[in-house]
N, C-alpha and C positions, 0 to 999 in steps of 0.2 A: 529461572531467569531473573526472577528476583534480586540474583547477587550479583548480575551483570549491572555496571553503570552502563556500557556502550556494547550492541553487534555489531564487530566487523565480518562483513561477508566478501570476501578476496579471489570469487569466480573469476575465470575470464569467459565463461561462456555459461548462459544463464537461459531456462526458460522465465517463466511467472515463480517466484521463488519462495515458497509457503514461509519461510520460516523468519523473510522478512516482516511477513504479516504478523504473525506467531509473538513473535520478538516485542512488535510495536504495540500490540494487543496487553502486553505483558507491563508496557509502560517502558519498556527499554528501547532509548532512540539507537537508530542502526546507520551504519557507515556502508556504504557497496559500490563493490566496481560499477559504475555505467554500462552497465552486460545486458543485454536482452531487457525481460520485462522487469528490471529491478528495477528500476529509478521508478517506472509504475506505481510501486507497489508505496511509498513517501511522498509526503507533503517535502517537496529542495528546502533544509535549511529552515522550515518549523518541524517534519517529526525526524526527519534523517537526511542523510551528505550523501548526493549519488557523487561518487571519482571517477574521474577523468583518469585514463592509461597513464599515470608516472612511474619514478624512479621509486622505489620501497623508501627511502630516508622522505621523500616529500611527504607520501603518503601517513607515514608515521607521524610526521608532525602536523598532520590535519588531526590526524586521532589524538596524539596528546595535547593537541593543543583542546577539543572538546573535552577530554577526559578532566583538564583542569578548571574547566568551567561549569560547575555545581550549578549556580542560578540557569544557564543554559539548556542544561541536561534537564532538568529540573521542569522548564518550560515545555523542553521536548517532548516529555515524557507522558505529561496531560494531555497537549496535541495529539500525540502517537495514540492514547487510548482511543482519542473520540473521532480519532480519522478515521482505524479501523472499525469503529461499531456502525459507522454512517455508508461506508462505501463498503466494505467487503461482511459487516453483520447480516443476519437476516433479512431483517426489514428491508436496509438499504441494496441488497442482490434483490429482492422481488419488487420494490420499486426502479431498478433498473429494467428488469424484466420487463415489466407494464411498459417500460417507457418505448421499450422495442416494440412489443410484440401487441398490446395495447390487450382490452381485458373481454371477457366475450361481447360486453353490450357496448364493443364499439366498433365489433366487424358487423359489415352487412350479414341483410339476411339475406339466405339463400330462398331464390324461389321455389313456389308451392309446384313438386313437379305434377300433381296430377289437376291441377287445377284445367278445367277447361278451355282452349286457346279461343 
């Protein structure tokens, strides 16, 4: 991916889409239809462009119109690394985790069953 400047991903029908993560991890800001869990998956317009349903010529000229802007891409690209190391890296999935599910010493304890009533 490296020699990608920009991913466009052109689904019309998306789950959670790895390879937006993939892409942005890689430093390459991504372009996607507004399809299921893509737009998720980006920081709108600091690490990538979720679209909106248009005509292919509009579309196009969103992308070329990023494709000509170096300082932008440029910007996106450090965004895109440190969005995914924060929210979809290691660390940042098992601090979501905790955040649910909370860590043993913060569920009660169960009582002692044989304890005398």
């Amino acid at each position: 991916m490296n020699a990608m400047d920009v991913l466009f991903l052109s689904s019309v029908t998306e789950g959670l889409p790895n390879v937006l993560i993939e892409a942005q991890a890689m430093g390459c800001p991504v372009v996607t239809m507004d399809v299921g869990g893509a737009a998720e998956t980006i920081l709108p317009t600091i690490t990538g462009i979720a679209l909106q349903e248009a005509p292919p010529d509009a579309l196009a000229d969103d992308i070329i119109t990023l494709l000509g802007d170096t300082a932008r891409r440029s910007g996106m690209s450090e965004q895109a690394i440190a969005h995914v190391e924060a929210q979809f890296g290691l660390i940042g999935m098992i601090g979501a985790l905790k955040d649910v599910y909370g860590t043993p010493h913060d569920r009660p304890t169960e009582p002692d069953r044989d304890a005398a009533c």
